[in-house]
Backbone as CSV, one residue per row, in Angstrom:
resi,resn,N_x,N_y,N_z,CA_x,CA_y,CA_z,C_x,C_y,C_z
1,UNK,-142.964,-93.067,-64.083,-144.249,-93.331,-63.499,-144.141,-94.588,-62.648
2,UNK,-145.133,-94.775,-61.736,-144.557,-95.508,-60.408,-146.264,-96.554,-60.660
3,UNK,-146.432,-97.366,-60.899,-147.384,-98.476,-60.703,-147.573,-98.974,-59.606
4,UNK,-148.722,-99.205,-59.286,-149.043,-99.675,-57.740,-149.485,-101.127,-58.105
5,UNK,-148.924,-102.210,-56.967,-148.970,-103.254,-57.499,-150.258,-104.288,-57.579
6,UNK,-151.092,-103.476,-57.063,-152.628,-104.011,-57.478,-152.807,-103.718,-59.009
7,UNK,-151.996,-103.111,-59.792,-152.306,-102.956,-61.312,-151.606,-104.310,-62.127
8,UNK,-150.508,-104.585,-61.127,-149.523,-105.763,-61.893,-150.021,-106.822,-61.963
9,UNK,-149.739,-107.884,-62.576,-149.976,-109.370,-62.490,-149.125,-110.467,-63.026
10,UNK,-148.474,-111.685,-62.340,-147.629,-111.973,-63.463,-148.299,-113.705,-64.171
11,UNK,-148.385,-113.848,-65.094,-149.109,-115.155,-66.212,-147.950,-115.710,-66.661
12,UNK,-148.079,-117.179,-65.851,-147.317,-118.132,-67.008,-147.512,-118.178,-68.244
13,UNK,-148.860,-118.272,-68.917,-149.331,-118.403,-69.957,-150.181,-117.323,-70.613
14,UNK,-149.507,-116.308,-71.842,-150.422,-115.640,-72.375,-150.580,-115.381,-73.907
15,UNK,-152.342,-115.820,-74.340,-152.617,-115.499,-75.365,-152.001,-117.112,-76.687
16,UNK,-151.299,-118.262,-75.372,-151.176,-119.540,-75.488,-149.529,-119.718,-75.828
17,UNK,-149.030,-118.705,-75.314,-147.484,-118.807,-75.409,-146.790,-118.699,-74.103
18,UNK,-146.210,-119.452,-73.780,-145.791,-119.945,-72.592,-144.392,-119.501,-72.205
19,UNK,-143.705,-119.048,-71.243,-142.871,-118.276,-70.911,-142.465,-118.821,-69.152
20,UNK,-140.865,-118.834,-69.484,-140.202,-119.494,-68.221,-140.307,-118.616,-66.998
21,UNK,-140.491,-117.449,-67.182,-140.508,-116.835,-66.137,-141.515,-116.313,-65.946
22,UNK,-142.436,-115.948,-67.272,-143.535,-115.693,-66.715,-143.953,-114.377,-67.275
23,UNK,-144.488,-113.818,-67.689,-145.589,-112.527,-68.227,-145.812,-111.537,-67.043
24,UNK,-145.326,-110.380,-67.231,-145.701,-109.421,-66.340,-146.964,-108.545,-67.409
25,UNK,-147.967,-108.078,-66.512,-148.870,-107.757,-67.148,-149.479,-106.356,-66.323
26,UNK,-149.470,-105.292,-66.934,-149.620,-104.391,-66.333,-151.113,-103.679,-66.647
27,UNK,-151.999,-103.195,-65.944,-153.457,-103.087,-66.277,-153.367,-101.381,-66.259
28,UNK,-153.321,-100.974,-67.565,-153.036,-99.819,-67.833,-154.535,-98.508,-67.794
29,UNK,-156.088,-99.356,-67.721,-157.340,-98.682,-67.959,-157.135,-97.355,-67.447
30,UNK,-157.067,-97.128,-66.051,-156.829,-96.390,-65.623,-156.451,-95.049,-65.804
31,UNK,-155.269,-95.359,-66.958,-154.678,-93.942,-66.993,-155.274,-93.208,-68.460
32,UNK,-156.250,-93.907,-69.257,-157.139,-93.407,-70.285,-156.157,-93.357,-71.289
33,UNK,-155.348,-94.133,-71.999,-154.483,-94.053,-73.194,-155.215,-94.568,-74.256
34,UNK,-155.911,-94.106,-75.292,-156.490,-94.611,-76.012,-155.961,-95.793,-76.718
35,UNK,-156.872,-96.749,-76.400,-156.875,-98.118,-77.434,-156.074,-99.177,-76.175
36,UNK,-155.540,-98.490,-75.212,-154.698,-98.961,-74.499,-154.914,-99.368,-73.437
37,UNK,-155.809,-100.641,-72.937,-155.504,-101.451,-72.020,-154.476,-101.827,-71.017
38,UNK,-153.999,-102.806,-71.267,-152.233,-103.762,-70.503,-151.560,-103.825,-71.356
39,UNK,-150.338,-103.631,-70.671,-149.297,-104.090,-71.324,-148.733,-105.349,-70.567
40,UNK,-148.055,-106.072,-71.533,-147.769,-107.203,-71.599,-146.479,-107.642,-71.966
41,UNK,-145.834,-108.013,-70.840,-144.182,-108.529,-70.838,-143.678,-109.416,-70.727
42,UNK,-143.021,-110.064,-71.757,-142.332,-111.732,-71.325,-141.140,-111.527,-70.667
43,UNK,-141.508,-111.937,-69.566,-140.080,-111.858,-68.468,-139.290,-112.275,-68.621
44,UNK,-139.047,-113.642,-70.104,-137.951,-114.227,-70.024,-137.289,-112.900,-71.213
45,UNK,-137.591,-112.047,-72.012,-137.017,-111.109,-72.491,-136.473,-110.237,-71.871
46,UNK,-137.098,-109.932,-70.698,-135.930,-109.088,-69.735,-134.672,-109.659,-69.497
47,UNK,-135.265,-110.768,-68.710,-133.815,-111.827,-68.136,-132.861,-112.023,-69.024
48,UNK,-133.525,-111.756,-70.568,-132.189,-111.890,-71.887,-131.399,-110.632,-71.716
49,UNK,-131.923,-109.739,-71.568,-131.693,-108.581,-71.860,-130.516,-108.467,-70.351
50,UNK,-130.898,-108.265,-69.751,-129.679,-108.556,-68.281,-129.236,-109.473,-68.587
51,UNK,-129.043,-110.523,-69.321,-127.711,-111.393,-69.102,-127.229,-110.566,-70.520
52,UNK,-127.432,-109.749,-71.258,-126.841,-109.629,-72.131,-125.830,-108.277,-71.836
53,UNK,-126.360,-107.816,-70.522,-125.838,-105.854,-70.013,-126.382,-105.109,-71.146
54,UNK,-127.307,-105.167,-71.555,-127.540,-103.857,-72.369,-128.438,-103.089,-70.824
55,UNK,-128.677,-101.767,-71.412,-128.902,-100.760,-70.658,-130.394,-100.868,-70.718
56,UNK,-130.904,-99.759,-69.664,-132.368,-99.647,-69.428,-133.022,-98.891,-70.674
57,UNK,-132.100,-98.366,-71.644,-132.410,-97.365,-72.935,-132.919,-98.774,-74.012
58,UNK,-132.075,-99.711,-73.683,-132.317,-100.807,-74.866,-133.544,-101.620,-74.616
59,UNK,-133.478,-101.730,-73.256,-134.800,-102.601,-73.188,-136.106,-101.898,-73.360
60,UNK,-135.898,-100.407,-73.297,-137.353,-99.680,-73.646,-137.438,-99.424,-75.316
61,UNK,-136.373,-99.716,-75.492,-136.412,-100.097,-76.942,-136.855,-100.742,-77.764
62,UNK,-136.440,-102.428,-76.867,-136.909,-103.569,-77.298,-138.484,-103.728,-77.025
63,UNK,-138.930,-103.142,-75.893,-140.820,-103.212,-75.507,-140.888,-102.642,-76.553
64,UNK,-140.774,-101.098,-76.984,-141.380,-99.940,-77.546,-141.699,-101.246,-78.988
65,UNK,-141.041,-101.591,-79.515,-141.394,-102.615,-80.953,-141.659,-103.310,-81.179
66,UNK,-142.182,-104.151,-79.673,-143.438,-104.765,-79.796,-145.352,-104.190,-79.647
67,UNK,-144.687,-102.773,-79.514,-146.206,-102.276,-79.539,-146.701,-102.276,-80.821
68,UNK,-147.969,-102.481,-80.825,-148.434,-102.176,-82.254,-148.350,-101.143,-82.869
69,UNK,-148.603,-100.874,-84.205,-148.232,-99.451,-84.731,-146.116,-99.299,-84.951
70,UNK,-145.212,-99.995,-84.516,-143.983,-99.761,-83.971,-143.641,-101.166,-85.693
C-alpha cells in the first residue's frame, strides 16, 4: 500500500519520548481499521535496524510487536 504524503508526519517528540531522528507518524483514519488511528514510528529504530542489515521481513516484525494486542 502506497501512502500519500499528506497522511505522513514526522515528531521529534511523541507521547514525551524523544527520538534522534524523529517519529514518523502515519494518519491511518482514512482507511477505517477499527480502533486504528496512526501509526507511530521511531525512526531511530529503523536506522538500528539498517545499520544492523536485517531485512525488510524483520523490521515488519519488529513494528508488528509494538502494536497492541502483539
Amino acid at each position: 500500500m502506497r501512502i500519500s504524503r499528506e497522511r505522513l508526519k514526522i515528531e521529534p517528540v511523541l507521547a514525551g519520548k524523544e527520538s534522534k531522528a524523529g517519529w514518523l507518524v502515519i494518519d491511518l483514519k482514512a482507511l477505517e481499521l477499527e480502533g486504528v488511528q496512526r501509526l507511530e514510528v521511531d525512526l531511530d529504530d529503523v536506522e538500528g535496524l539498517r545499520a544492523k542489515g536485517d531485512t525488510a521481513r524483520s523490521l515488519f516484525e519488529s513494528l508488528r510487536k509494538k502494536l497492541p494486542g502483539e
